[in-house]
C-alpha positions, 0 to 999 in steps of 0.5 A: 500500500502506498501513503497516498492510499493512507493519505486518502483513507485518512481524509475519508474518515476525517469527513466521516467525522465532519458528518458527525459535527453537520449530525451535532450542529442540526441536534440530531445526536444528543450527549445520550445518544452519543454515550449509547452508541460509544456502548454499541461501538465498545460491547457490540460492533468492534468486539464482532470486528476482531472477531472477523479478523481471526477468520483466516486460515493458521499460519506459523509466519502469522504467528511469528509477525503476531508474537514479534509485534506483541513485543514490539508493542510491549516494549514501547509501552515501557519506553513511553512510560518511562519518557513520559514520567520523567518529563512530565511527572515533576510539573507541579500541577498534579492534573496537568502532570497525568494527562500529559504522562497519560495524552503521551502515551495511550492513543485513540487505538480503538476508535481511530486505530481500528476503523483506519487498519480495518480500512486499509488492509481489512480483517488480515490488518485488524489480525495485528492490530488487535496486538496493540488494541490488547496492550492499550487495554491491558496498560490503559486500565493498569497504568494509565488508570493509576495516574489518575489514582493517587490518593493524597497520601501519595499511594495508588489505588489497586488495580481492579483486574476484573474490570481490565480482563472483563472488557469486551476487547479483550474477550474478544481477541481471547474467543478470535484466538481459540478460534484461529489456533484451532482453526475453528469456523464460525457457521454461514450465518452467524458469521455473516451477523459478525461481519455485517456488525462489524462492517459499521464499525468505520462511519460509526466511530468517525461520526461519533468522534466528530460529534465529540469534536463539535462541542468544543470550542476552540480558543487560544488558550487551548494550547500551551507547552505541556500540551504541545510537548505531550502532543509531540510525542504522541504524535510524532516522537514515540510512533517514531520509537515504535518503528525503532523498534519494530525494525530491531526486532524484525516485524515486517510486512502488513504487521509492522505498517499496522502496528505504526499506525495505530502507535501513530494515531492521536491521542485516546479519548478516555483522559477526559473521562478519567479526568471527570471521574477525579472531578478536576479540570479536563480543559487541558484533557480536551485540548490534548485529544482535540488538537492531536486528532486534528493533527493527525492528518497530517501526522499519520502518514508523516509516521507511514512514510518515515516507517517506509524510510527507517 
């Protein structure tokens, strides 16, 4: 696939997301019904998407690229956590600290990541994509979660396991790899359900991405240089350590573009929600997840081109 494919798979969805500002603008969609649809997205549509994804017959070179890029991902992980809590951990404002450690880090996996390999190189792309889909998961719910945790006698809060091992992402790429190993195949007609659910997936987050964007409102404030530097990274610096990376270790071929893109994609949604859940300013949260996205138009294939150069 060449960047300029990308390039035009990435304009397509930011319409996509212009349709959900036009559907915000004319009230078609209210706070409500955008929640619910995020839960229909999130229970139903992509846990059926990565479900598809491992209907291929087994190969031990998909095996291979699967495991090579699990380490990859888990690496960088470890990278950007240990980056992040050296630039950002000393700032002397608590909330300004963990969303940029957290904004660095974590991209919009799910909702851009997906949608955009799903696009690209359909179910043989969003095999490999589900790598890094479980390892934002696991690391969002675990480590990401503990910055927004710290109680006031500075410890942090347990993980709640259950709640990380019971997202429907998760048992769904656990089900798809029974299926795959053991070369297990769905019957005709709940197979078709499956991929007639997951085919939605694409203009449904776009739209409701764009839904969310539509209500914020834009102004000179928004950026400063702790939001810029956390944009910077997630945008550009550690997608650029992922292909670093990648390369070390011989992840090649459609495994190696799928994990750049989603490394590459902006940042995730959840850090104003785990803002509001500790009730604390999530002006610089929106800030962070709205400017990223914007930019990563520009951004995504700048990753996919240097990822052809490296």
């Amino acid at each position: 696939m060449n960047i300029g494919q990308l390039i035009n798979q990435i304009i397509l969805m930011f319409c996509l997301m212009l349709v959900g500002v036009l559907i915000n603008k004319l009230k078609f969609m209210h706070a409500q019904t955008s929640n619910d649809l995020t839960n229909v997205l999130l229970y139903i549509v992509s846990p059926c998407l990565i479900i598809n994804a491992f209907e291929q017959p087994y190969s031990n070179d998909r095996i291979k690229q699967f495991l090579l890029a699990a380490g990859g991902v888990i690496l960088l992980y470890v990278v950007e956590i240990v980056i992040a809590k050296l630039v950002f951990g000393s700032l002397k404002n608590r909330n300004l600290s963990r969303i940029a450690q957290y904004g660095s880090i974590y991209s919009n996996a799910g909702f851009m990541g997906i949608p955009l390999i799903s696009s690209l190189f359909g179910s043989k792309g969003v095999f490999f994509a589900v790598v890094s889909l479980a390892a934002f998961n696991i690391f969002s719910w675990t480590q990401g979660v503990s910055l927004f945790k710290n109680n006031d006698s500075g410890t942090t809060e347990k993980t709640n396991w259950k709640q990380v091992l019971l997202n429907p992402n998760i048992i769904a790429i656990v089900i798809g790899a029974i299926f795959f190993v053991f070369s297990v195949r769905i019957p005709s007609i709940p197979n078709q359900i499956i991929k007639d659910i997951g085919s939605v997936n694409t203009p449904l987050s776009m739209i409701v991405i764009g839904n969310s964007l539509a209500n914020i409102k834009f102004t000179k404030n928004m950026l400063n240089k702790e939001i810029g530097l956390t944009i910077l990274f997630r945008n550009l610096l550690f997608p650029i350590f992922g292909i670093i990376i990648l390369r070390m270790i011989g992840v090649t071929g459609i495994a190696f573009y799928t994990t750049i893109v989603m490394a590459a994609c902006p940042v995730a949604g959840l850090v104003v929600l785990f803002t509001l859940q500790v009730h604390d300013d999530t002006a610089p949260a929106i800030s962070a997840m709205s400017l990223s996205t914007i930019l990563s138009l520009v951004t995504i294939p700048l990753i996919f081109a240097l990822g052809n150069i490296l």
